[in-house]
C-alpha positions in Angstrom: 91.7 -209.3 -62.4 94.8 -208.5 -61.6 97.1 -205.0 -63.1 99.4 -206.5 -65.5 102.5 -204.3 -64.3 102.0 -206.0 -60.9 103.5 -208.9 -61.7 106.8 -207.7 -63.6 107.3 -205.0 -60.3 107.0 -205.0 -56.7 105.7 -201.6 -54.9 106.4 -200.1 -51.6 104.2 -197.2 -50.7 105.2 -195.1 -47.6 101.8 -193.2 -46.2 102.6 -191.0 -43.2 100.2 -192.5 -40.6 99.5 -196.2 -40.0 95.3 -195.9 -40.4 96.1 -194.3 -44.3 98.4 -197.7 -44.5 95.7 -200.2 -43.8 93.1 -197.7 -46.0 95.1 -198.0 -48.8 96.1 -201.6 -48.2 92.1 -202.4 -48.6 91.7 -200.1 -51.7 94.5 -201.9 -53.6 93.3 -205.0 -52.4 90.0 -204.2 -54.3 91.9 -203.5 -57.3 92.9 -207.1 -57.7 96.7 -206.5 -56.3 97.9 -208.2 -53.3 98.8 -205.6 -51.2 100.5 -206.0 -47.5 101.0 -203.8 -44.6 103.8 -204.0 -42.8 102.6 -203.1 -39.0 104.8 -201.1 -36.7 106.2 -203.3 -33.7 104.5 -203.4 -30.6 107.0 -202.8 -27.7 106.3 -204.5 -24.4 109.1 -203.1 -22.1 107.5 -205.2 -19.1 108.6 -208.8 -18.5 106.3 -211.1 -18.8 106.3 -214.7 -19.0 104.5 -215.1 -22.1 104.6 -212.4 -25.0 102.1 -212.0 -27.7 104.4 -211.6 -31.2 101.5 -211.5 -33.2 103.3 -207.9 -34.7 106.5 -209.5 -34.9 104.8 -212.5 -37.2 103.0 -210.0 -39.4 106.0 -208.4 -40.2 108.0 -211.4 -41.0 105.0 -212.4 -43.0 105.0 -209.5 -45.1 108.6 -209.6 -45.7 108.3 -213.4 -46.4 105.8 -212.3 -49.5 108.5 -209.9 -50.9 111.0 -212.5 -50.8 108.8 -215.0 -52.6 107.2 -212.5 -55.3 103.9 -213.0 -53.5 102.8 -209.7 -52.8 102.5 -206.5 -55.3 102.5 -203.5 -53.4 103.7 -203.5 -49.5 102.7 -200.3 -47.4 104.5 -199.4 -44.2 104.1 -196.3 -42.9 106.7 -193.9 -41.5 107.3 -195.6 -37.9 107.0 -199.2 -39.4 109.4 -198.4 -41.9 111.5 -196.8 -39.6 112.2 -199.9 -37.4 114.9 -202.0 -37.3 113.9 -206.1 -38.5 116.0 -209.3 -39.6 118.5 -208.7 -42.6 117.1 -210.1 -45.6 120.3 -213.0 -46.0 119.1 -214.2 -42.2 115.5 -214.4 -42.8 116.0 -216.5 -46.1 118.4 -218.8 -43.7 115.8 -219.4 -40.9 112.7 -220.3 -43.4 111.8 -224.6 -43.1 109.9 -225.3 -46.0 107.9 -228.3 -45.2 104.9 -230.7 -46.9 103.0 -233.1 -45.6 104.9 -236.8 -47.1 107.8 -235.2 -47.6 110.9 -235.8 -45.2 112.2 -233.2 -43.6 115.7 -233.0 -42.7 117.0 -233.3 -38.7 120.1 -231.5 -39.2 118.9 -228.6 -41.4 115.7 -227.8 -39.1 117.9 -227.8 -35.5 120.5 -225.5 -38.0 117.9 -223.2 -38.7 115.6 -222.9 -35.4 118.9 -222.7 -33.3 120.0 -219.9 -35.4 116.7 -218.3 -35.0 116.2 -218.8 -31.4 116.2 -215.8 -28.9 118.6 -217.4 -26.7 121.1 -217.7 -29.7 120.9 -214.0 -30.3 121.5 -213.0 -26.3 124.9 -215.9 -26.2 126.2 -214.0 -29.2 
């Protein structure tokens, strides 16, 4: 069952440490709200040839729920809320929606991944 103030209002809870983010996450979770955690971002200063962005995903997920009234309640804590991510205008730009039968649109997916793309951002 799910609190009926939850769906007229989205939350953002800011605990101090990261392991009081995820606890909370799980108790609101069992409360029938879908509650995210927005991760701090794992920084690799070494150069490697292939990166894991598994953090960089999660956040872009949770964000990605906000923007489509699919979460309740998001819970960063201090260092994840902290950090720097993609303006909200740009991350609604570089979303392809796409379904299986449905035609997806050359021009408007090379638009969007191009703007997206790392080497995009370092040519700017």
């Amino acid at each position: 069952m799910r609190c009926a103030a939850s769906r007229a209002s989205r939350h953002f809870v800011l605990p101090p440490m990261k392991k009081e983010a995820q606890t909370l996450c799980n108790d609101l979770s069992c409360m029938g709200l879908r509650a995210y955690v927005y991760p701090v971002r794992d920084f690799n200063f070494l150069d490697f040839q292939s990166r894991s962005h598994e953090y960089e995903h999660a956040r872009l997920k949770v964000l990605l729920k906000l923007l489509n009234h699919e979460g309740d309640v998001a819970i960063a804590c201090v260092a994840a809320a902290a950090q720097l991510t993609v303006p909200r205008n740009v991350l609604e730009q570089s979303v392809i929606e796409f379904e299986e039968g449905r035609e997806l649109s050359l021009e408007k997916a090379t638009k969007a991944l191009y703007s997206a793309s790392a080497t995009n951002a370092l040519m700017r």
